[in-house]
Residue, then its C-alpha position, 0 to 999 in steps of 0.5 A: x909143233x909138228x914131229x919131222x919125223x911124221x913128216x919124212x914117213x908121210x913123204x916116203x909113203x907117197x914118193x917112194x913106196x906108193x910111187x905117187x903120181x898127180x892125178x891118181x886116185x889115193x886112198x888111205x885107210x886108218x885105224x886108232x885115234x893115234x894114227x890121224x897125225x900121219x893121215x893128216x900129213x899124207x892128204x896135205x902132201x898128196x893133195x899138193x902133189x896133184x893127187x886126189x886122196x880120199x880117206x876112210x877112218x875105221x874103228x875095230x869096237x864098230x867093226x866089231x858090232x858089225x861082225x857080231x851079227x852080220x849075214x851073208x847077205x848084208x857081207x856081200x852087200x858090204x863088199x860090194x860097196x867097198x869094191x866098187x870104191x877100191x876099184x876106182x883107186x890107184x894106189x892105196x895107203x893103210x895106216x893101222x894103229x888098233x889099240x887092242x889087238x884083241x878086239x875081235x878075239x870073241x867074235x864067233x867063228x863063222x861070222x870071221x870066216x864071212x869076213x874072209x871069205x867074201x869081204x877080205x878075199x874079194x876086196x883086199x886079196x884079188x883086187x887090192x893087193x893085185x890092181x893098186x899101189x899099195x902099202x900097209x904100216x902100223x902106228x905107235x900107240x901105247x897097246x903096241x908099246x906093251x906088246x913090245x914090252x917098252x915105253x911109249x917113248x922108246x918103243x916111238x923111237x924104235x918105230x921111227x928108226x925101223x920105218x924111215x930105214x933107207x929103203x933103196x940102199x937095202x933094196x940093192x944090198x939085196x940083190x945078190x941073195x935075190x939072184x941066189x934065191x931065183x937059181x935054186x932048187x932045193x931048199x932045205x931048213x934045219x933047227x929046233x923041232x924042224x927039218x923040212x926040205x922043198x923046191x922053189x925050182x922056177x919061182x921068182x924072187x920078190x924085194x920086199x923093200x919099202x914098197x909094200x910094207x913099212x917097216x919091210x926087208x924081206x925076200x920071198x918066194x914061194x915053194x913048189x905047192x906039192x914039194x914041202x916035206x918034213x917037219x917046222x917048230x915056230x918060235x914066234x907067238x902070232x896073233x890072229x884074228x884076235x887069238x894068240x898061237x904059240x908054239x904052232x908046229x906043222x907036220x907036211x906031206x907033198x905040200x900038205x900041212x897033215x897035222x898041226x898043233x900048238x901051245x892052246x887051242x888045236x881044234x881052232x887052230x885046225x879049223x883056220x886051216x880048214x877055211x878051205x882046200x888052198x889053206x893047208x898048203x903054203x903060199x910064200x917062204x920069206x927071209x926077214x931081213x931088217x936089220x932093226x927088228x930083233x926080237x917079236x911083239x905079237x905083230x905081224x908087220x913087224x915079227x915076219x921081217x925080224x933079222x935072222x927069221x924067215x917065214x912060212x905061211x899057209x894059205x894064198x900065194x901072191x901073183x908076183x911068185x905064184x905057185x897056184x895055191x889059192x885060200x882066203x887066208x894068207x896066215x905069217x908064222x915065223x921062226x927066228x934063227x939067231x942064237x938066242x932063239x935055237x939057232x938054225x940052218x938055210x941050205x939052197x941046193x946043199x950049200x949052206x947060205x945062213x946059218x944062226x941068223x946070219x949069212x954065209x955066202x960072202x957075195x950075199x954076206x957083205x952086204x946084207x949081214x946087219x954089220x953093212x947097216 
């Protein structure tokens, strides 16, 4: 019996956050076995909507092979191909359900620093992120339910009540902190181990509100390339590339990340940020925002929209806030600010706009706090 839930998802996908139109060209990314339920239902709905969909299974052991030997040529081989075909595409769907997040945790170095310097910047950060309707979910398996540190059955239950929020009603409870954002100058964030101050003076703010991203709530922004002083402690383990860094702390001058550490490796974590110029500079500063994710699971997609977090994260701007900060990395590192984390402060321009997680401003509060969900 087919789950209706599957079935709300898949429309929303298609009508909602990928806005699709008959005709357009789809096409739809997987990884993991699990995930192929929810691809099923996107060709069949696509299909009977007058789109065009197309299909690409992925695999992480496969990828991995590749990876472990590839030259630089057969990269740009590689890519060539697969541009080409994302060029040809309206829209594009990727439903990530990896069963081992570590998979390419002993693929070398360089030959990741390949991956991202040619094939996930020319394919994915110029032309996908920029020239198609797009959007990126992860699927419930059993790896994601241990990172979550629940059962299968609960851990589903919990993804399926994030991913179908009402989308549109957050959109518009967010508006008010998006015109509060785009009026600032100075931001400054206090808490455990940080205080830190920059500007977003002139940037836009982005509604990050199922369009993008399933689950999503999040408002970002981008800070000023040369104006981040100070110093920020995150609190949430990230993954990366197939390794885990805990506790990573930056220390900034005039935009540059200067020194960085971490609970681990230093040196690897110091060569990430060595992929290139833009890499020690920051990219986007985010407010998490979904009033159903609480607490991190090692998981990008869902950690940077934790309630009561926000992120900031080196590497490559988007153009919809740009700030002209160009990496082939775009790496989420989170701090969560509710009390049972360290607490912490946000001031825009000296007012005091959240504080342990929650909002102050009543025009912002009222609406966006968790209690209005």
């Amino acid at each position: 019996m087919k789950d209706p839930r599957i079935t709300r998802l898949a429309e929303n996908l298609l009508g909602y956050s990928v806005k699709l139109e008959p005709g357009n060209r789809l096409l739809i990314e997987s990884r993991g076995q699990y995930s192929l339920e929810l691809v099923k239902e996107l060709v069949r709905l696509a299909t009977a909507q007058g789109a065009v969909p197309f299909w690409y299974v992925n695999d992480e052991h496969i990828e991995r092979s590749f990876l472990l030997s590839v030259t630089e040529e057969q990269m740009n081989a590689f890519t060539e191909v697969h541009l080409k075909w994302t060029t040809e595409m309206d829209a594009y769907i990727a439903v990530r359900g990896s069963e081992n997040a570590f998979e390419l945790a002993d693929v070398p170095e360089e030959q990741m620093r390949l991956y991202n310097q040619i094939y996930r910047k020319k394919v994915h950060l110029e032309h996908r992120i920029e020239h198609t309707k797009w959007c990126v979910l992860r699927w419930p398996n059993s790896a994601m339910a241990q990172l979550a540190e629940t059962s299968q059955e609960a851990f589903e239950d919990f993804f399926f009540r994030v991913c179908n929020l009402d989308y549109a009603r957050l959109s518009n409870a967010m508006d008010p902190l998006k015109a509060l954002m785009e009026a600032t100058d100075e931001v400054r964030i206090t808490g455990p181990e940080t205080d830190l101050t920059f500007s977003i003076n002139g940037m836009n703010a982005i509604k990050c509100d199922g369009d993008r991203n399933i689950p999503d709530g999040e408002l970002y922004t981008a800070p000023v390339r040369d104006s981040i002083n100070g110093t920020i402690a995150y609190n949430t383990p990230a993954v990366h590339q197939g390794a885990v860094y805990d506790r990573v702390r930056f220390d900034f001058k005039d935009g540059k990340i200067v020194r960085a550490t971490c609970n681990g490796d230093n040196a690897k974590l110091n060569r990430i940020l060595d992929t290139d110029e833009g890499a020690r500079y920051i990219g986007e500063f985010s407010l998490g925002l979904n009033p159903f994710i609480r607490k991190p699971m090692k998981d990008t997609l869902f950690d940077e929209k934790i309630y009561g977090s926000f992120h900031l994260t080196p590497g490559n701007c988007y153009d919809e806030a740009p700030n002209g900060n160009k990496s082939a990395i775009h790496w989420d590192l989170v701090q969560i600010q509710t009390p049972e984390y360290g607490g912490g402060e946000i001031y825009f321009d000296g007012r005091l706009i959240r504080k342990d997680g929650e909002f102050v401003p009543a025009e912002v509060a009222a609406v966006l706090n968790a209690a209005a969900f």
